[in-house]
C-alpha positions in Angstrom: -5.3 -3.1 -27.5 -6.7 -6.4 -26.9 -7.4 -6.1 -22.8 -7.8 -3.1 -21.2 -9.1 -2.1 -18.2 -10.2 1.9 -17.5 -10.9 2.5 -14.1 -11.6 -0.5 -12.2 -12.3 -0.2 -8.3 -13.4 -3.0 -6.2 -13.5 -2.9 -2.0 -14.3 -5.5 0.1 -15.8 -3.8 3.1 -13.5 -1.2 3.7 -10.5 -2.7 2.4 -9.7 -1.3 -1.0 -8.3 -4.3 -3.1 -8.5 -2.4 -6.6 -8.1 1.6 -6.9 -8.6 3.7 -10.2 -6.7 0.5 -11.9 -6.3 1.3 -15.5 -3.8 -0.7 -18.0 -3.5 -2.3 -21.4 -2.4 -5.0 -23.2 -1.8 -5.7 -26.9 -2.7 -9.1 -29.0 -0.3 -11.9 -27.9 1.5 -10.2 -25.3 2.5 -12.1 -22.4 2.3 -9.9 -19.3 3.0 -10.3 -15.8 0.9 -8.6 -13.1 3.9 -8.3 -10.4 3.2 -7.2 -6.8 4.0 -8.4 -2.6 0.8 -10.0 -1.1 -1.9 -8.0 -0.4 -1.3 -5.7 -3.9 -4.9 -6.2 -5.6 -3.5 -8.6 -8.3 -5.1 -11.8 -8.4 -8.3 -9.7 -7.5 -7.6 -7.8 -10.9 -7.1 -11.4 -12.8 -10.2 -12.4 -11.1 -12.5 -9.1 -12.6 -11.0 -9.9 -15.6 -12.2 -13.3 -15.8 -15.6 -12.4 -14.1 -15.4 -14.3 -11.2 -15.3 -10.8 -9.4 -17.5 -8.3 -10.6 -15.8 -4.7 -10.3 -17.7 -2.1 -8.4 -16.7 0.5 -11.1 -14.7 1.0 -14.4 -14.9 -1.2 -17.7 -13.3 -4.4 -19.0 -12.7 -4.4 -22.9 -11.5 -7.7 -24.5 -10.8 -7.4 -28.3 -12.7 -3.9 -28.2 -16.3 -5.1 -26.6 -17.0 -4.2 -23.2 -17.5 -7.4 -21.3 -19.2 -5.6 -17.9 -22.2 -7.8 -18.1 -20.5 -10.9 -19.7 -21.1 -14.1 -18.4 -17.3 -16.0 -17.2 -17.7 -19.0 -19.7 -18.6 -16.4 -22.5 -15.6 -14.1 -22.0 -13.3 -16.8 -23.8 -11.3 -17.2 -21.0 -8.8 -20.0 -19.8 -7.8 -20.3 -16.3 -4.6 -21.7 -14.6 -5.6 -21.4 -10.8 -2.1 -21.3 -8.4 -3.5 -25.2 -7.1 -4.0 -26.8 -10.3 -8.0 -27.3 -9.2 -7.7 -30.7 -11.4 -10.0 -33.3 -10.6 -8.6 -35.8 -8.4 -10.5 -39.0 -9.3 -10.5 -38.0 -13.6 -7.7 -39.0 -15.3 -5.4 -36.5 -17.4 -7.5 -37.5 -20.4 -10.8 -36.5 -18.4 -9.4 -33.6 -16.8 -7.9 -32.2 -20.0 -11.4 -33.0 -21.8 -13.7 -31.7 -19.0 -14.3 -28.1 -20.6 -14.9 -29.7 -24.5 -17.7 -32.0 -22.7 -19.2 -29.6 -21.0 -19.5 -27.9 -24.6 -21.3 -30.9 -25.7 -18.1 -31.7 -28.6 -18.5 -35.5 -29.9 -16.0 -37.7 -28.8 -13.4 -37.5 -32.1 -13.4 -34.0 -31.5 -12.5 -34.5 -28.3 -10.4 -36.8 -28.7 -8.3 -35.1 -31.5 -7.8 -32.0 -29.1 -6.8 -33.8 -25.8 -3.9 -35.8 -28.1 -2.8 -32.4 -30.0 -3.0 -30.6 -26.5 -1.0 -33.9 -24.7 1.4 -33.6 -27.4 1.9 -29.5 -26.6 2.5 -30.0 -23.2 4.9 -32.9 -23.3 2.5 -35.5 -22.0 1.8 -38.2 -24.5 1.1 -41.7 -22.9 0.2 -40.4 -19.6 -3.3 -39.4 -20.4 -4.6 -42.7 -18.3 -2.9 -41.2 -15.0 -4.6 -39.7 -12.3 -3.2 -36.3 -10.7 -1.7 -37.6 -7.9 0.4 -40.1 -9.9 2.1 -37.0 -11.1 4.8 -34.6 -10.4 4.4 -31.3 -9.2 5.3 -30.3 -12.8 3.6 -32.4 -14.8 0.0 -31.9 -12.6 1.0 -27.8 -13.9 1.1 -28.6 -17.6 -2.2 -30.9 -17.1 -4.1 -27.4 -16.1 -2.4 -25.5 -18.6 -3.7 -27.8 -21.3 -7.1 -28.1 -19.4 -7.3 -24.4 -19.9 -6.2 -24.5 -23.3 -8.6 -26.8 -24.5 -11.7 -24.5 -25.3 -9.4 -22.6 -27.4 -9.5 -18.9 -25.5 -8.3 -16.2 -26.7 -7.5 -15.4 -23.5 -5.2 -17.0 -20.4 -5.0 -16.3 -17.4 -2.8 -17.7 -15.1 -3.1 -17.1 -11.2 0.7 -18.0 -10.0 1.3 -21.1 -11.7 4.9 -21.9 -10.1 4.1 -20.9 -6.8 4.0 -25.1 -5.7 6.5 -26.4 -7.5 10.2 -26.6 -6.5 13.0 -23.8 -7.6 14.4 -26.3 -10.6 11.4 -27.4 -12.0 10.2 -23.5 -11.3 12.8 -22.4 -13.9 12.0 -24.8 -16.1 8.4 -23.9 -16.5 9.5 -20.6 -17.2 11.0 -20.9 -20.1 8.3 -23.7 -21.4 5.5 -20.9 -20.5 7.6 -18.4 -22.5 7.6 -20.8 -25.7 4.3 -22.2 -25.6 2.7 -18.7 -25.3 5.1 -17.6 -28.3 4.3 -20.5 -30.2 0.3 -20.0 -29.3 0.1 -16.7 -29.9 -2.5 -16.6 -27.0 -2.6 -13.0 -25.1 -1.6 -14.2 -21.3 -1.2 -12.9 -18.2 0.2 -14.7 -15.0 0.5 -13.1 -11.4 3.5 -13.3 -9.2 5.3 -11.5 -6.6 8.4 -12.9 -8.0 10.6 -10.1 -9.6 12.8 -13.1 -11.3 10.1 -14.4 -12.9 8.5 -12.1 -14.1 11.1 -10.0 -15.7 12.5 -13.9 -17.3 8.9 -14.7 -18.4 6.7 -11.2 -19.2 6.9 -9.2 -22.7 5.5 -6.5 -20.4 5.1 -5.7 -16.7 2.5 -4.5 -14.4 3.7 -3.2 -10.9 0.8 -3.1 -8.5 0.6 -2.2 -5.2 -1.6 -1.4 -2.2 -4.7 -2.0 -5.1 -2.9 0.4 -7.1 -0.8 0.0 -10.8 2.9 2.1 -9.8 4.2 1.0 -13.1 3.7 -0.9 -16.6 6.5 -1.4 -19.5 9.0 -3.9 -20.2 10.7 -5.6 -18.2 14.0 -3.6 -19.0 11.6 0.1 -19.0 10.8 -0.6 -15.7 14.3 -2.4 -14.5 16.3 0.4 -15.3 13.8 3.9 -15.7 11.7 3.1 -12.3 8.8 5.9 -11.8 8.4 5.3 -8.1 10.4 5.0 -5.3 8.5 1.8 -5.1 9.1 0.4 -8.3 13.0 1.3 -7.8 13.2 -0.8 -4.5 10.3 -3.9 -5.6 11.7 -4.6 -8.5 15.6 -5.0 -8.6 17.9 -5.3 -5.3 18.4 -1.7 -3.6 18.9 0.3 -0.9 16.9 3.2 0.5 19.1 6.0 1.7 18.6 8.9 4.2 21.3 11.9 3.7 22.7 10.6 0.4 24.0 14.9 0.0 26.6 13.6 2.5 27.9 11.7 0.0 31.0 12.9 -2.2 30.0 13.8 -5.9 26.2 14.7 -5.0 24.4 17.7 -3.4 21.2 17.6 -2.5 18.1 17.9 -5.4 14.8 19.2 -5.5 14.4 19.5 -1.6 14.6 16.0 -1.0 17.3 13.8 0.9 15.9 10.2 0.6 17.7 8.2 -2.7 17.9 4.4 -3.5 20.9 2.9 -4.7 21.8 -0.4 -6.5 24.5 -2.7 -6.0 25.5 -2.3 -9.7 25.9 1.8 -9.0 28.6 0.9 -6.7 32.4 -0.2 -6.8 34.0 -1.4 -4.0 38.7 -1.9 -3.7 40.3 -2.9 -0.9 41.3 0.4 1.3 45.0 1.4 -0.4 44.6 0.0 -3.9 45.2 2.4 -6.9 42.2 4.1 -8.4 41.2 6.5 -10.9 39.4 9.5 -10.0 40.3 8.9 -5.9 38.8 12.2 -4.8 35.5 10.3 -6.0 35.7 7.5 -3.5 34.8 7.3 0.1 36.2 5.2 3.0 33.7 2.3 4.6 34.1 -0.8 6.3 32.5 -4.1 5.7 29.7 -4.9 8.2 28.2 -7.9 6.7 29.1 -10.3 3.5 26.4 -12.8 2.0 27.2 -15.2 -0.4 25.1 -15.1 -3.4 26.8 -18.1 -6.0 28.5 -16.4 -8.7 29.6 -13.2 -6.5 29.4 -12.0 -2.7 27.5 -9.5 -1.5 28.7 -6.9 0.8 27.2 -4.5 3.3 29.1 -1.5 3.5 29.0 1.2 6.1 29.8 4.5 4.7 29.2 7.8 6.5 26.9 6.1 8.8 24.8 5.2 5.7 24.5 1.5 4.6 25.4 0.6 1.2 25.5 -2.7 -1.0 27.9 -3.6 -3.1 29.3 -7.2 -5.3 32.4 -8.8 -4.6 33.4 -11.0 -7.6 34.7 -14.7 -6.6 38.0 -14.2 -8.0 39.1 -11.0 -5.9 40.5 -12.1 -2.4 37.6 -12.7 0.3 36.8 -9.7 2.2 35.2 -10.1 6.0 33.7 -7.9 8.6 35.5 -4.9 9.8 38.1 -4.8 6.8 38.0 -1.8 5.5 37.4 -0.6 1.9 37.0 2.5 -0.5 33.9 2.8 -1.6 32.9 4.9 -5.4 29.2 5.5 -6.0 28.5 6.3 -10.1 25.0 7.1 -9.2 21.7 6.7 -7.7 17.7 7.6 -8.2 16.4 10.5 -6.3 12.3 10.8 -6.8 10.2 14.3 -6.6 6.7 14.8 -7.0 6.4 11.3 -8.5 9.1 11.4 -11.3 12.4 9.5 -11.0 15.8 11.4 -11.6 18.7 9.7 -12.1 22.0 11.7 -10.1 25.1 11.0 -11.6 28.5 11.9 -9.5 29.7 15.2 -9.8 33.3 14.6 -9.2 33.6 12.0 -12.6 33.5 13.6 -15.8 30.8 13.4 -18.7 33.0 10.5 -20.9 33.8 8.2 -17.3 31.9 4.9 -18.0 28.8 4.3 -15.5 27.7 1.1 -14.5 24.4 -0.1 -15.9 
């Protein structure tokens, strides 16, 4: 493994930020470290770049404890979430800042500013100063500022967080490339599930200074290990009672579940179905539309439920009533997942994924 982290704790006062946090991540991997405010991660990015010292545990980068290393000997690039360029330095200067600092002659210098301008999509603007820039472009300045020294590490502390939802997207997918083309081991915080599940090779779910949760985006999407994970990343609902429902009994003493909209299948009340003894009745308390499908909110046995409406099916509004079929839904004991699949639909039915 390239980084890895064994133990870490950090507290600030009495506020633990970072608890027992242990993870790893191999050469070239771009990772995500996903989590709502307040989760410990940029406080994690931070121990890893040394600009917070842990209070316990070890950092390893390419197998050498770096504990007592110095921040501008760990090999480290920064992105920080406000750019921190230099307001009165042009791009040029800005990009160049970490080479001079290095005491590089000017042709190297030169040389690496035009092959980074050239990565980032820049050429010709390296006379500009930050504010003559877009939101966008000021982003790819710090990226390249970061990549000038050459680390073999980057570290990026939510680098769309400023930038509007078009150009947001965007940046995505050029961070997913240049990373790939790079082979630079990376890892960006967000508390954006969309992001990090478009951009990340791997994920790491923290939360309340704790890690729930690491794998691929897909591992985690679809084999959650905590109730958590199952409602953070993903749309869901938490249910209370879900034994009242038909096709499931209660498991392993507990009667909380969570449900996705994609375990569900909603018909108009009346319409031919297979397997009807499956379905239960509900009626539509709210609708939401999403773009490509509308979401509804479904009272069923006093128990709210979500479920998608596709565009071409006939609008449905509050109080019509509908029949509602649940595939499935997580149930979680003694901090294992178990997926409960309906009773009442035989082994070869097809389950929505």
């Amino acid at each position: 493994m390239y980084l890895e982290l064994k133990n870490i704790n950090k507290k600030f006062g009495d506020y633990q930020a970072s608890d027992q946090v242990s993870f790893s991540i191999e050469k070239g991997t771009l990772a995500a470290l996903l989590g709502p405010s307040g989760s410990g991660k940029t406080t994690i990015l931070r121990m890893i770049a040394g600009l917070e010292h842990q209070d316990s545990g070890d950092v390893f980068i390419d197998g050498v404890c770096v504990n007592d290393v110095p921040v501008e000997k760990r090999g480290i690039g920064f992105v920080f979430q406000n750019y921190a360029l230099f307001p009165y330095m042009t791009v040029y200067d800005n990009i160049a800042y970490g080479l001079k600092l290095r005491k590089q002659d000017k042709e190297t210098i030169k040389k690496r500013v035009t092959e980074l301008l050239d990565l980032v999509g820049l050429p010709g603007l390296e006379n500009r100063l930050p504010g003559q820039l877009s939101g966008g472009q000021r982003q790819r300045v710090a990226f390249a500022r970061a990549l000038a020294p050459d680390p073999q590490l980057l570290l990026l502390d939510e680098p769309f967080a400023a930038i509007d939802a078009k150009v947001r997207k965007e940046l995505r997918a050029w961070l997913k490339r240049m990373v790939e083309q790079l082979g630079i081991t990376s890892i960006f915080v967000t508390h954006d599930q969309d992001e990090a599940v478009e951009v990340a090779d791997e994920i790491i779910v923290t939360n309340r200074g704790r890690v729930e949760q690491s794998g691929t985006p897909i591992e985690i999407y679809k084999n959650p290990k905590t109730p958590f994970v199952a409602q953070f990343i993903g749309e869901s609902i938490k249910l209370e009672g879900y034994d009242k429902l038909k096709g499931f009994s209660a498991k392993f003493g507990e009667s909380e579940a969570v449900i996705r909209p994609e375990f569900v299948k909603a018909v108009r009340t009346g319409e031919a179905v297979d397997f009807p003894s499956a379905y239960e009745h509900g009626v539509v308390e709210e609708t939401a539309f999403r773009g490509s499908y509308t979401e509804l909110q479904i009272n069923v046995k006093g128990l709210k439920i979500s479920a998608s409406w596709g565009l071409e099916e006939e609008p449905l509004k509050r109080g019509d009533e509908v029949d509602v079929l649940i595939y499935r839904l997580y149930v979680f004991h003694d901090g294992e997942a178990h997926l409960l699949k309906n009773e009442l639909l035989t082994p070869g039915d097809v389950f929505y994924i």
